[in-house]
VEXDREN-2710 file (C-alpha; in Angstrom, 1 decimal):
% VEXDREN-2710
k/r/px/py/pz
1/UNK/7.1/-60.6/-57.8
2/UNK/5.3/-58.1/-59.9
3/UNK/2.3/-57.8/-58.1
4/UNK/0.9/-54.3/-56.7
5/UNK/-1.8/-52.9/-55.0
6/UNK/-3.3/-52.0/-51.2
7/UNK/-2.7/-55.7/-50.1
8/UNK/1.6/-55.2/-51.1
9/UNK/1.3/-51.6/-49.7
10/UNK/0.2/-53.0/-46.6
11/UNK/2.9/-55.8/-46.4
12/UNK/5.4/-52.8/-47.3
13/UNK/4.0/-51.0/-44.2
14/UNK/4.3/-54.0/-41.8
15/UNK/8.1/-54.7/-43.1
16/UNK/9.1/-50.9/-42.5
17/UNK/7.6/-51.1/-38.9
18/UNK/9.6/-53.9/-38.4
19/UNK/12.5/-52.5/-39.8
20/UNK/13.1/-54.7/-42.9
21/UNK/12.1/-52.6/-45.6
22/UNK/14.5/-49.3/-45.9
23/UNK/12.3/-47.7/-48.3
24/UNK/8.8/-46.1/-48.0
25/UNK/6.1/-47.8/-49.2
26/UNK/5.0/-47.9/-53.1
27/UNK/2.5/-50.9/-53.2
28/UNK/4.9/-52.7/-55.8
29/UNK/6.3/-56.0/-54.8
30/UNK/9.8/-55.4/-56.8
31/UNK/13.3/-57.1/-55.4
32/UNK/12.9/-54.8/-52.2
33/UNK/10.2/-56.0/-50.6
34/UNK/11.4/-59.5/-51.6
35/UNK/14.4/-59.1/-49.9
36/UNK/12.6/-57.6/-46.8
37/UNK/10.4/-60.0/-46.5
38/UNK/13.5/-62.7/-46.8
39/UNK/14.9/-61.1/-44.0
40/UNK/12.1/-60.9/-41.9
41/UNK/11.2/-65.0/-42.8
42/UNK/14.7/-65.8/-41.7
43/UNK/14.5/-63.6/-38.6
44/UNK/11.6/-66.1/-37.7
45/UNK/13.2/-69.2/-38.4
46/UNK/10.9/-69.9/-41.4
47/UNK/13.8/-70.3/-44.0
48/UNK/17.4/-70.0/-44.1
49/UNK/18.5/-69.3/-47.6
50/UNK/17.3/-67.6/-50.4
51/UNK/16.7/-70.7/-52.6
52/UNK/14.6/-72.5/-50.2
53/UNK/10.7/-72.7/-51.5
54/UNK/8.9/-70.2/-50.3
55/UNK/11.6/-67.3/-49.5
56/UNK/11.1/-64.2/-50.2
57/UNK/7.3/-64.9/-50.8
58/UNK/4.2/-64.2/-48.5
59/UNK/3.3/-67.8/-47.9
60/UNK/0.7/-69.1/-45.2
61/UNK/3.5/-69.9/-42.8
62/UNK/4.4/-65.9/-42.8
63/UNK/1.0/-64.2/-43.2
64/UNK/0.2/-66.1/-39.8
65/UNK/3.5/-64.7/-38.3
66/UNK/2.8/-61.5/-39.6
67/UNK/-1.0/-61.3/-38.2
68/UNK/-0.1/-62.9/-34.9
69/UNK/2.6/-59.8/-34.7
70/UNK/-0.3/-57.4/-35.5
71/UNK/-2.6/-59.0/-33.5
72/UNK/-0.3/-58.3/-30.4
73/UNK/0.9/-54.7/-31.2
74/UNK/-3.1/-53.9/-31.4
75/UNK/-3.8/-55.7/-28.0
76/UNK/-1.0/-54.1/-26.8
77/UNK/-2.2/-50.3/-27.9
78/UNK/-5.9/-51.2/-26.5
79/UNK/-4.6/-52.5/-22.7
80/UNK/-2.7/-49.2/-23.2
81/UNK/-5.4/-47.2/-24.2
82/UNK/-8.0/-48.3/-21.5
83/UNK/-5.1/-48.2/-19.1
84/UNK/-4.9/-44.5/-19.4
85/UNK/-8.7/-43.9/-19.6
86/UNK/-8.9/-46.0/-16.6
87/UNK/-6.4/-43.5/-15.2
88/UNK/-7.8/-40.4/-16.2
89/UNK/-11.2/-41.5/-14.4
90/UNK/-9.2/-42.5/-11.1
91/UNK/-10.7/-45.6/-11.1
92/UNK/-6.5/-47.0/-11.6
93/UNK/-3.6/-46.1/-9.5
94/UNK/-0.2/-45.6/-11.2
95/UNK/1.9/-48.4/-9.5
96/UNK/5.9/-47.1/-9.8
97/UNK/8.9/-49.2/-8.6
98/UNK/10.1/-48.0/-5.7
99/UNK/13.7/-46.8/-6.9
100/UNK/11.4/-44.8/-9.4
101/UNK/9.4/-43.5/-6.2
102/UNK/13.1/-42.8/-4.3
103/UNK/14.4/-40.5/-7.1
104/UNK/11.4/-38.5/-7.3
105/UNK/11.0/-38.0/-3.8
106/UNK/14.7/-36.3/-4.4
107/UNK/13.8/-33.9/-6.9
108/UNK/11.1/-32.5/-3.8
END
């Protein structure tokens, strides 16, 4: 606790995303973050009590968690983004379930 900078900023950012941390970002690691980052390690299965070692602090165990969670929500926006450029060139088909296909034949 104590520590500040880009690196807490950027842990700050992650939790909020997630929706542990309620507050915007200050790059302080104060009782907040802490907390949010408790929540977010028991949410994981990676402690289940406050006094157990490592709670509340950004250990190996959670960074990994943490970039494995990044790591798929940028994979994630890149198939999406070359998804839609692969659209826009027509070189993709939008493929629609068929109940989807139904109700807009409706609205004809």
């Amino acid at each position: 606790m104590g520590d500040s900078g880009d690196s807490v900023r950027q842990l700050q950012e992650e939790l909020l995303k997630l929706g542990y941390l309620r507050i915007q970002p200050t790059a302080y690691f104060g009782e907040t973050t802490q907390h949010a980052l408790f929540k977010f390690q028991q949410s994981q299965g990676l402690v289940s009590s406050k006094e157990e070692t490592g709670a509340g602090v950004l250990g190996p165990r959670t960074r990994n968690i943490l970039n494995g969670i990044i790591t798929a929500r940028y994979e994630a926006k890149s198939l999406m983004a070359f998804e839609r450029e692969e659209l826009q060139a027509g070189r993709l088909s939008l493929m629609l379930p068929d109940e989807m296909l139904a109700s807009l034949r409706k609205e004809d």
